[in-house]
C-alpha positions in Angstrom: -7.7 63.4 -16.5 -7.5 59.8 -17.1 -8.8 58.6 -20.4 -9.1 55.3 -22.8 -11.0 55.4 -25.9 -11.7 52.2 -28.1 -11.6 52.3 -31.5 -12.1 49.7 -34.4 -15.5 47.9 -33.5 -18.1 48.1 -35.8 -20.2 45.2 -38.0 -18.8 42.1 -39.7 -19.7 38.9 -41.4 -18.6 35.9 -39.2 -15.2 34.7 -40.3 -13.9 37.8 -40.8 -11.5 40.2 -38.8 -11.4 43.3 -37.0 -8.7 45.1 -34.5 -9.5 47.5 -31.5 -7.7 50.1 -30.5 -7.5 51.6 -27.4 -5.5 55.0 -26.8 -4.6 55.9 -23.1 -3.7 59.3 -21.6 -3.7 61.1 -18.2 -1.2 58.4 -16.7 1.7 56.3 -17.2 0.5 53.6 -19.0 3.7 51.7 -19.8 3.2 50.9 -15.7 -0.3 49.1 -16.1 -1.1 45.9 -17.4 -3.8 46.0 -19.4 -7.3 44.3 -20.2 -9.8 43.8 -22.6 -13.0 43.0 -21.2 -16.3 42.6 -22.9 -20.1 42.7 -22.0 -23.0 40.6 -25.0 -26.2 41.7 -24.5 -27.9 40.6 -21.6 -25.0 39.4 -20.4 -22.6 40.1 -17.3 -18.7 41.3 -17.8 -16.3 39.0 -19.4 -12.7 39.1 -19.2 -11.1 38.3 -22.4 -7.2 39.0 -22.5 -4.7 41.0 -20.6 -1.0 42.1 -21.7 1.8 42.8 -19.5 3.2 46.2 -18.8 5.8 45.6 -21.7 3.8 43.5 -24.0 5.9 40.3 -23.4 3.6 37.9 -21.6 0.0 37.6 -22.4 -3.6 35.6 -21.6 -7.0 34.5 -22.9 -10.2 33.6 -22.0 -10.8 30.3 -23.3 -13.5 31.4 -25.4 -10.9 33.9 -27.5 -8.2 31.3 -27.4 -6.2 30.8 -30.8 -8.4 33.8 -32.1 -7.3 37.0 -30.2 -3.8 38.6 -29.8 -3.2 41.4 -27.7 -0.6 43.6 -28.1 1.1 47.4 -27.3 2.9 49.7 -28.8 4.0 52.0 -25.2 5.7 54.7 -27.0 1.7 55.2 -28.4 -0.5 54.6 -25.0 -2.1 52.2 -26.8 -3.4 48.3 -26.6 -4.7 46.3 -29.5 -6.9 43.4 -30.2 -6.7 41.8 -33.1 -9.9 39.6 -33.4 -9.7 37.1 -36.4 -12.7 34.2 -37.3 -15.4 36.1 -35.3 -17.7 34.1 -34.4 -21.8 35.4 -33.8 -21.1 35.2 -29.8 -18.4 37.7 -29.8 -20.9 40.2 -30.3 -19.8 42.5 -27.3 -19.3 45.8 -26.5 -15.8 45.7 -25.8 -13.9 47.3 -23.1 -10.4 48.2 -22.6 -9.3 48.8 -18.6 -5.9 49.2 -16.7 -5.4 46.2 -14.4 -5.8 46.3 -10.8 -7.3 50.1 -11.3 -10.7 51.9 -12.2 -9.7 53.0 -15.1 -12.3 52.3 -17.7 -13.1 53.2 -21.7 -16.6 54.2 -22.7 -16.2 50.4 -25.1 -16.8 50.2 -28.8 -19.5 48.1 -30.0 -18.8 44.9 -32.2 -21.4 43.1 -33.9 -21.0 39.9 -35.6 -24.0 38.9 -38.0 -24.3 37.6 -41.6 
């Protein structure tokens, strides 16, 4: 059975940091790019980064630019996003998701608020 589960979201002041993780299982996941994608309330899907299979090439949305890193340790099935100088409009759930699959997390909830 296929699986990703976020981790790591949760409530912080603007400014301040937080990193997702997201463990995979139930497929090779060293063969997948992967994404994050996030949804604000009210809001439609946004993509915000995806990593290559082996970590070495990555890209951002715009709006995450300069403030996001993505990053993978294979040997763990996992993906990371480290999210520095949140801003109020990063309040998401976030969403991890194998590229060019249907492979989906359940998301994990960050909220940015003073």
């Amino acid at each position: 059975e296929v699986q990703l589960v976020e981790s790591g979201g949760g409530l912080v002041q603007p400014g301040k940091s937080l990193r997702l993780s997201c463990a995979a299982s139930g497929f090779t996941f060293s063969n997948y790019a992967m994404t994050w994608v996030r949804q604000a309330p009210g809001k439609g899907l946004e993509w915000v980064s995806v990593i290559a299979r082996g970590g070495d090439g990555t890209k951002y949305s715009d709006s995450v630019k300069g403030r996001f890193t993505a990053s993978r340790d294979n040997a763990k099935n996992t993906v990371y996003l480290q999210m520095n100088s949140l801003k109020p409009e990063d309040t998401a759930v976030y969403y991890c998701k194998a590229l060019d699959t249907g492979y989906w997390g359940r998301g994990t909830q960050v909220t940015v608020s003073s």
